[in-house]
Backbone as a chain_set.jsonl record, in Angstrom:
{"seq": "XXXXXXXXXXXXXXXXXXXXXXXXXXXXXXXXXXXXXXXXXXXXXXXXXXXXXXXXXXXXXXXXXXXXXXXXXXXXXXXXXXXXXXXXXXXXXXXXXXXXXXXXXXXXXXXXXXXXXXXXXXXXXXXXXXXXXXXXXXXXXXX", "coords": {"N": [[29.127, 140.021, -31.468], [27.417, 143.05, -31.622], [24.012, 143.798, -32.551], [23.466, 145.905, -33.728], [26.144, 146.481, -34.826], [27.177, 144.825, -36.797], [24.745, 144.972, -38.266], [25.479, 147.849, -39.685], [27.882, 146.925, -40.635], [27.049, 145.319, -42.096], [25.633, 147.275, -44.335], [27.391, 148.914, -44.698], [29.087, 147.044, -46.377], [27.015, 146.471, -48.392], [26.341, 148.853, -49.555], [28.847, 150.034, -50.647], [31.085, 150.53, -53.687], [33.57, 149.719, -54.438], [36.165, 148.353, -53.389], [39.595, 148.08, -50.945], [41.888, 146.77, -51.354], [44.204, 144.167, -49.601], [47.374, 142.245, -49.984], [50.268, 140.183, -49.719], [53.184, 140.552, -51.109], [56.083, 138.804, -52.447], [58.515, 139.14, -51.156], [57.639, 140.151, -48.284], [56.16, 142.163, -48.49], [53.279, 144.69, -48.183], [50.538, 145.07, -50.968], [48.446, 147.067, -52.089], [45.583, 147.272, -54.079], [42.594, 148.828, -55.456], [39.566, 146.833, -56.095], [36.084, 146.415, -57.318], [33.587, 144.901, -56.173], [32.248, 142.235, -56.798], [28.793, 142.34, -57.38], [26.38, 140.322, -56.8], [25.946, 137.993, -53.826], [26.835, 139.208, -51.547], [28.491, 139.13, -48.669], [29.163, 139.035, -45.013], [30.647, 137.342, -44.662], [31.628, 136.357, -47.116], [32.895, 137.545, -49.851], [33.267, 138.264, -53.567], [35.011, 138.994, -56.238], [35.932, 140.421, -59.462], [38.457, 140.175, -61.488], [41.697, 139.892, -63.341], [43.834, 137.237, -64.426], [46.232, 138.255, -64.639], [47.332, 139.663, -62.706], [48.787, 141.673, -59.625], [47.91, 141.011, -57.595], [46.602, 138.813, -57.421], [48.832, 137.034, -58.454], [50.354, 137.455, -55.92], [48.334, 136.234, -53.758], [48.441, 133.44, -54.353], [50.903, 133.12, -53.731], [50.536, 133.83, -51.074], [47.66, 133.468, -48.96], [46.381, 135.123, -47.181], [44.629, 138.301, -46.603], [43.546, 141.616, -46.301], [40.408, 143.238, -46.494], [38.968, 146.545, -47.233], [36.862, 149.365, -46.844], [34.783, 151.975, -47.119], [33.049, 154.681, -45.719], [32.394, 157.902, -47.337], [30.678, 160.019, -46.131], [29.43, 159.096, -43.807], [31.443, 158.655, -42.673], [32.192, 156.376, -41.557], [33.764, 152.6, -41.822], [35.08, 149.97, -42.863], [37.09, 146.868, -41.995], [37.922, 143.961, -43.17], [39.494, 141.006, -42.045], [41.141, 138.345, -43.88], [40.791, 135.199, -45.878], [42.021, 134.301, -49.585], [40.873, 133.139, -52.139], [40.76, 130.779, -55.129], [38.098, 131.139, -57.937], [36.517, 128.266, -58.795], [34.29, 128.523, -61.827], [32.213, 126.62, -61.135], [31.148, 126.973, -58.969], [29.389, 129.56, -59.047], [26.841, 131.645, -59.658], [24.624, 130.623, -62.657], [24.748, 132.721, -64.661], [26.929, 134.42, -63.823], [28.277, 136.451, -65.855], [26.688, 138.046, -67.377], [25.871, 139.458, -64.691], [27.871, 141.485, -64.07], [28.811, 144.391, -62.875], [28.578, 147.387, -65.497], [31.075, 148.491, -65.49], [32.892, 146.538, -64.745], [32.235, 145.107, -67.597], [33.371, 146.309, -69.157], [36.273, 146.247, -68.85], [36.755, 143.583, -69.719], [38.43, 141.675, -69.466], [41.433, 139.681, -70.739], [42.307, 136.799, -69.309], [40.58, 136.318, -67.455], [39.553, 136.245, -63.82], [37.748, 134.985, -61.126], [37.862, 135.86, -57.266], [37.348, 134.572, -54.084], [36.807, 136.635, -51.163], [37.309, 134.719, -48.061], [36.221, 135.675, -44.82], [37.565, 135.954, -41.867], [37.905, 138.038, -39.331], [36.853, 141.185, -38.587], [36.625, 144.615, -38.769], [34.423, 147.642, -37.566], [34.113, 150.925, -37.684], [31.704, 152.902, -36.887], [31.288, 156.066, -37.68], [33.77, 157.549, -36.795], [34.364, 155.91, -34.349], [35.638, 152.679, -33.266], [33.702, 150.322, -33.078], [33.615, 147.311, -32.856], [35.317, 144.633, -32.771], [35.235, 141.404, -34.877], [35.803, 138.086, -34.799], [35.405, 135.844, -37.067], [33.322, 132.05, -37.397], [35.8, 129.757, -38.081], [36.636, 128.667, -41.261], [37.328, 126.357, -43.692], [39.749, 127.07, -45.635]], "CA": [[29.044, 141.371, -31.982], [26.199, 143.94, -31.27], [23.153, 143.594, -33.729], [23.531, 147.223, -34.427], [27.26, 146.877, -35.181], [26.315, 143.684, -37.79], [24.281, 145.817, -39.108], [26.407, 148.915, -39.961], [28.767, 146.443, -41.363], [26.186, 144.757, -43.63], [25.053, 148.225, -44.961], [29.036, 149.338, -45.769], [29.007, 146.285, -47.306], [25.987, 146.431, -49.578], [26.543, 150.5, -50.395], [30.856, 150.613, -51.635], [31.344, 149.946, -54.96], [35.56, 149.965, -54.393], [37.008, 147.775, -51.591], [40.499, 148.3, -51.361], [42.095, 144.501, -50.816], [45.885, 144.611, -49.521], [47.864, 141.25, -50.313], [51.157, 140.314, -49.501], [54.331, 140.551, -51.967], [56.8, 137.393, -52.248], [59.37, 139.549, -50.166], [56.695, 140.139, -47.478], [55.764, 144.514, -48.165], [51.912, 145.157, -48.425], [50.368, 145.336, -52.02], [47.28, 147.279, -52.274], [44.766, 148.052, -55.145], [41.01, 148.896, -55.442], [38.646, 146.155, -56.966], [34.801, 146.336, -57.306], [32.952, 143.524, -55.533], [30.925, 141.002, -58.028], [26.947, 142.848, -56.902], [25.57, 139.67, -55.955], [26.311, 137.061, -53.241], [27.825, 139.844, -50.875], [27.84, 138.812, -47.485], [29.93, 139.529, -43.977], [31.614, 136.316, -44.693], [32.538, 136.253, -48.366], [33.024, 138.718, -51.179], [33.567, 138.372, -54.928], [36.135, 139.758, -57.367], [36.336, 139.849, -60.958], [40.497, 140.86, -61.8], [42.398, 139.356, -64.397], [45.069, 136.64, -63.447], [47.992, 138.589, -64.874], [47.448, 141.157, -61.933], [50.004, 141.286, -58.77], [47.06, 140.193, -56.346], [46.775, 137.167, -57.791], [50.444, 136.051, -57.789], [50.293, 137.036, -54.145], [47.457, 135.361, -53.467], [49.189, 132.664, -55.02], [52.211, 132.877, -52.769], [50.586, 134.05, -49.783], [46.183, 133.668, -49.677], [46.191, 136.278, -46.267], [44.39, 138.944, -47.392], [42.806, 142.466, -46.213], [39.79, 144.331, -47.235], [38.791, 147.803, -46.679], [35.854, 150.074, -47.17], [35.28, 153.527, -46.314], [31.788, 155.897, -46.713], [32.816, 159.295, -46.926], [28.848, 160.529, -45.778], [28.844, 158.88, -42.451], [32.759, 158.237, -41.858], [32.239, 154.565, -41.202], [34.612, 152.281, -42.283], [34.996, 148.602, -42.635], [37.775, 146.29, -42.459], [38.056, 142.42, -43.213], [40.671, 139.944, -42.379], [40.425, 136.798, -44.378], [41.756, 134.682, -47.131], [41.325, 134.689, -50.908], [41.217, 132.133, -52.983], [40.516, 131.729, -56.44], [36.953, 130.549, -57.945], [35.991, 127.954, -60.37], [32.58, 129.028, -62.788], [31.09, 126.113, -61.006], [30.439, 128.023, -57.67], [29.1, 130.994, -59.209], [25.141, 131.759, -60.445], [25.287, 130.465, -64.439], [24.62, 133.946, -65.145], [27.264, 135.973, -63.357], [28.857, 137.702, -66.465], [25.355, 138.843, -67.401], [25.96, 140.073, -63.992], [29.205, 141.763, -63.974], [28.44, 145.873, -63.577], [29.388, 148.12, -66.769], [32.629, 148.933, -65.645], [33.501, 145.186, -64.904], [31.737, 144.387, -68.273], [34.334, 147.328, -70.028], [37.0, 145.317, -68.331], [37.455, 142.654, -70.595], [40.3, 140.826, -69.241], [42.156, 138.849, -71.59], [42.359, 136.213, -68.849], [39.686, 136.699, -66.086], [39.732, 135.529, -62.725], [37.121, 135.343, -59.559], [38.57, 135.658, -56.547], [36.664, 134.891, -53.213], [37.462, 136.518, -49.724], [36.545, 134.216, -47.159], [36.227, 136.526, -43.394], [37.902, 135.392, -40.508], [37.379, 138.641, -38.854], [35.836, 142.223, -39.194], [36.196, 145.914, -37.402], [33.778, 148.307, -38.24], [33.975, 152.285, -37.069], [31.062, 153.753, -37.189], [31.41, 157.243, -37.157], [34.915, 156.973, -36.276], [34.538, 154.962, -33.427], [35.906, 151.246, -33.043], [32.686, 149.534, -32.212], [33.852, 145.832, -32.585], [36.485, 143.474, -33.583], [34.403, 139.97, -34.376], [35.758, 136.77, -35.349], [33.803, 134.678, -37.367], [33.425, 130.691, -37.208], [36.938, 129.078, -38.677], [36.189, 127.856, -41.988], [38.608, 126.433, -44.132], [40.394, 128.185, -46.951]], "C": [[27.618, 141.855, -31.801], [25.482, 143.764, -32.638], [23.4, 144.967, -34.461], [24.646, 147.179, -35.168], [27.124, 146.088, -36.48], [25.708, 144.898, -38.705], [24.51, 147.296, -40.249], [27.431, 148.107, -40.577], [28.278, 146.146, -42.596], [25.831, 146.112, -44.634], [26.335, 149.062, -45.699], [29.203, 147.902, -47.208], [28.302, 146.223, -48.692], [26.492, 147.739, -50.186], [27.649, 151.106, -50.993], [30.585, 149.206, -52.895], [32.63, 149.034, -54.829], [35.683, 149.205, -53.38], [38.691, 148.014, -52.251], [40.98, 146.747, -50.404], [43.938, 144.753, -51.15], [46.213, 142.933, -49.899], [49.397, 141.088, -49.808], [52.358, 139.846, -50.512], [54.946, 139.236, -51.547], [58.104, 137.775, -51.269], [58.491, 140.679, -48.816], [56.213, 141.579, -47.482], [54.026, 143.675, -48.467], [51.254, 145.863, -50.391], [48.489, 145.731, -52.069], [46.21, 147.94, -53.453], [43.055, 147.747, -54.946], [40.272, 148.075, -56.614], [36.628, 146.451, -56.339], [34.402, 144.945, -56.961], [32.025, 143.039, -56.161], [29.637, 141.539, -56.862], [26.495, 141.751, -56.45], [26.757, 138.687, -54.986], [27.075, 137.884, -52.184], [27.571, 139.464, -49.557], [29.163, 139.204, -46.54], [31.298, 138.604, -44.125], [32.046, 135.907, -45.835], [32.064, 137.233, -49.373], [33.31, 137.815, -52.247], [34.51, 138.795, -55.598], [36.273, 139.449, -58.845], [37.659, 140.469, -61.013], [40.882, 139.595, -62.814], [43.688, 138.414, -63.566], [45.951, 137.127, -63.359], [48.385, 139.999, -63.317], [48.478, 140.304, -60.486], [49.196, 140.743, -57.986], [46.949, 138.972, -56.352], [48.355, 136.1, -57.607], [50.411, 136.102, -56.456], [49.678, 136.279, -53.801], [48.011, 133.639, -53.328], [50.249, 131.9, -54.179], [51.479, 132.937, -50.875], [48.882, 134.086, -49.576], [46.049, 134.764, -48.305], [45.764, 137.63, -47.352], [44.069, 140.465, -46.215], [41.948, 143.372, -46.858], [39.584, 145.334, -46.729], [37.736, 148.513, -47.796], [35.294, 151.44, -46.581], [33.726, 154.567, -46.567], [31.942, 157.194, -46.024], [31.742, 160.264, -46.258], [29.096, 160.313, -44.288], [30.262, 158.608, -41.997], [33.013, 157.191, -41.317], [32.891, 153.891, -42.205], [34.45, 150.45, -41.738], [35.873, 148.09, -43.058], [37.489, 144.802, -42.044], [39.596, 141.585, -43.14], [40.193, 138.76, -43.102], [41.753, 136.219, -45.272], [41.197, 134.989, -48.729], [41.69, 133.873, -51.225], [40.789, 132.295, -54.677], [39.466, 130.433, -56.548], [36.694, 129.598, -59.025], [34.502, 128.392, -60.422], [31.627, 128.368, -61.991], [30.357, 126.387, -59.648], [30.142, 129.135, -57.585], [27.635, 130.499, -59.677], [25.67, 131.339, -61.948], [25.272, 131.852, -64.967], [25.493, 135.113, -65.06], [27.938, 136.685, -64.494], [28.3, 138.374, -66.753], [25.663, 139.72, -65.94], [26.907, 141.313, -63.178], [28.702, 143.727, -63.907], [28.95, 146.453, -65.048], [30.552, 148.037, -66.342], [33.586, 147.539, -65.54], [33.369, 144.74, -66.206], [32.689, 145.307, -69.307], [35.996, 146.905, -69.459], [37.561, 144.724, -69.315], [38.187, 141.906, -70.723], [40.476, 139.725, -70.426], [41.642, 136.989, -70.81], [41.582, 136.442, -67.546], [39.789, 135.719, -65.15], [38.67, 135.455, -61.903], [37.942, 134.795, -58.652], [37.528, 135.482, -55.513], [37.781, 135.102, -52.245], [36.512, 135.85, -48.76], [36.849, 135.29, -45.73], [36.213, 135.726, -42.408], [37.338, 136.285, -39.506], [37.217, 140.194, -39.215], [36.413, 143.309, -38.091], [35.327, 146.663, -38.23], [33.959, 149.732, -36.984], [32.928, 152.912, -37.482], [31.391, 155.092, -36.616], [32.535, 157.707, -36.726], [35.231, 156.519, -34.832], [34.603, 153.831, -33.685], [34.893, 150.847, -32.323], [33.114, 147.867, -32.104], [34.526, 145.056, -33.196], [35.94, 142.187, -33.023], [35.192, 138.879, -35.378], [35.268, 135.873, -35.653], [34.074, 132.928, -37.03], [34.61, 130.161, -38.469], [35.853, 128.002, -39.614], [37.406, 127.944, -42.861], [38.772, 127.062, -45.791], [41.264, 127.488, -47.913]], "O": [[26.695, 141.041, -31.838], [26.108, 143.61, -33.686], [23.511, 145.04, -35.684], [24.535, 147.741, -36.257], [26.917, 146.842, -37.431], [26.232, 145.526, -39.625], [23.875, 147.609, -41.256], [28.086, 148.861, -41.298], [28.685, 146.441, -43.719], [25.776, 145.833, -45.832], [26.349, 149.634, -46.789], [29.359, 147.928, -48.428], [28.819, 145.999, -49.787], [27.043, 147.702, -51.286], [27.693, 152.168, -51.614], [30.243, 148.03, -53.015], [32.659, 147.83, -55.085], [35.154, 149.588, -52.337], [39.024, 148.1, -53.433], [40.624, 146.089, -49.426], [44.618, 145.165, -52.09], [45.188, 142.288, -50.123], [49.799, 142.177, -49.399], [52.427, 138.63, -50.686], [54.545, 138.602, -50.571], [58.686, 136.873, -50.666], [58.846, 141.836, -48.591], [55.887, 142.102, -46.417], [53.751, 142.528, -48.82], [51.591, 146.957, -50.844], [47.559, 144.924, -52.08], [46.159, 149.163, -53.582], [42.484, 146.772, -54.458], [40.292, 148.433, -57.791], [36.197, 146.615, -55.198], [34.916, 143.96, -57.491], [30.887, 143.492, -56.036], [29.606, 141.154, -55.693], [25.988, 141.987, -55.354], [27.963, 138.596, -55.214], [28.09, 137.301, -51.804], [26.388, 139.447, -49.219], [30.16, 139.642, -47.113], [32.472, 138.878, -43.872], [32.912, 135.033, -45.784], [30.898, 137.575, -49.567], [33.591, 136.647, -51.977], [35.129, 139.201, -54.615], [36.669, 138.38, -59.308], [37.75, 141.507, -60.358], [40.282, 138.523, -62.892], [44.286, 138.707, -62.53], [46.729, 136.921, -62.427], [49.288, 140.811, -63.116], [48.78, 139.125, -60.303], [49.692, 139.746, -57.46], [47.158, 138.167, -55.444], [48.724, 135.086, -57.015], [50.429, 135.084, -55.764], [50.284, 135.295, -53.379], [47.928, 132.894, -52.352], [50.445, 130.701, -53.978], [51.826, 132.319, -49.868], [48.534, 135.064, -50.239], [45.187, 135.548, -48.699], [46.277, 137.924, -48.432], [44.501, 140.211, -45.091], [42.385, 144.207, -47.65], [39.959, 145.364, -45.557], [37.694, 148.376, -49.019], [35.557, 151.75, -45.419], [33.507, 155.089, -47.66], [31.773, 157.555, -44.859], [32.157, 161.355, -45.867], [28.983, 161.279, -43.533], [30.332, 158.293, -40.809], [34.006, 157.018, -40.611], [32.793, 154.29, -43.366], [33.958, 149.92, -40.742], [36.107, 148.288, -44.251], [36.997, 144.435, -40.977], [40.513, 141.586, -43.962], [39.074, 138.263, -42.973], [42.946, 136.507, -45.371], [40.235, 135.698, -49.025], [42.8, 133.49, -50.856], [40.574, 133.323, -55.319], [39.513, 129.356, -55.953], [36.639, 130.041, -60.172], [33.727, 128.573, -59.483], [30.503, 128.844, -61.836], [29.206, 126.058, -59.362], [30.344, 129.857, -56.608], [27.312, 129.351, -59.979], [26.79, 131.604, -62.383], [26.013, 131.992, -65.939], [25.368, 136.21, -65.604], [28.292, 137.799, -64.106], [28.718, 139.53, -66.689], [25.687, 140.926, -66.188], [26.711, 141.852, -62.089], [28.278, 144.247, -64.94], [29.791, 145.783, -65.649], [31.238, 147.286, -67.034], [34.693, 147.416, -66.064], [34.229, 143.898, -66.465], [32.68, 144.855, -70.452], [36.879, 147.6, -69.961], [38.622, 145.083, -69.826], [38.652, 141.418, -71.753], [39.547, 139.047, -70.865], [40.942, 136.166, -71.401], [42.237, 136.799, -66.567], [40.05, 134.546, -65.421], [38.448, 136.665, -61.917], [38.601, 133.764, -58.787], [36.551, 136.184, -55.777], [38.88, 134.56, -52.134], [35.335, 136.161, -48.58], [38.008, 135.704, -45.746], [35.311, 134.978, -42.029], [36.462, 135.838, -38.767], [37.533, 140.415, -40.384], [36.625, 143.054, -36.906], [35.337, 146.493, -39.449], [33.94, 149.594, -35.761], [33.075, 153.573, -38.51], [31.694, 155.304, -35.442], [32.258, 158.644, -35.977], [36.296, 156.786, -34.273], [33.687, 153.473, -34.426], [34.934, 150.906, -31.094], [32.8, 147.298, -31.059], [34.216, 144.797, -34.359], [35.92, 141.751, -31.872], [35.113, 138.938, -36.605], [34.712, 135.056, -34.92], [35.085, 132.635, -36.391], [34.286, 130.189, -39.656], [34.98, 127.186, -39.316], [38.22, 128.863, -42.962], [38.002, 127.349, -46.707], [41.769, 128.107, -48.849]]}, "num_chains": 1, "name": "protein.A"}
């Protein structure tokens, strides 16, 4: 992938609050809802999630760990999608701190039963501008 394109990915990345993360149902449809990405540790190749277990992503997950993310900045019309997997996190591969780290609106949350989820990234498109600059596959790591 082009350094520029990398780069335009990393910067959707860092600047959306919202990713929208599709999943797949136990009778195979598309299940999509908008989570906020845990602020630190964001990278090309894995995201964050705080969500509650009782939510439908999670049972999918569950049933099926294929995932998609999506990201969108309405300013520059660039857009970023992730293929990957999701799994789910124990505490002990997180900073000791992350609920201290959780934004307000994660921290008004509250889940009963909280979850982290990571997406690991297989592969990536990014449009800047609405152009398809590059569909990159990252190095197979396991899930």
């Amino acid at each position: 992938m082009q350094h520029t394109t990398r780069h335009v990915a990393q910067q959707l990345l860092q600047q959306q609050t919202t990713f929208t993360v599709a999943t797949v149902d136990s009778q195979g449809f598309p299940t999509t809802v908008a989570l906020s990405a845990l602020p630190q540790q964001r990278s090309l190749e894995a995201l964050f999630f705080y969500t509650s277990r009782q939510t439908m992503t999670v049972q999918n997950m569950r049933h099926q760990s294929r995932a998609t993310i999506f990201c969108f900045d309405e300013t520059t019309h660039a857009s970023l999608m992730l293929k990957g997997y999701l799994t789910e996190v124990g505490s002990t591969q997180l900073p000791v701190d992350w609920v201290q780290q959780l934004t307000p609106f994660q921290q008004q949350l509250d889940y009963q039963q909280p979850i982290i989820l990571q997406f690991k990234t297989l592969a990536m498109k990014v449009r800047p501008m609405t152009t398809i600059d590059h569909l990159e596959r990252l190095p197979k790591t396991p899930h």
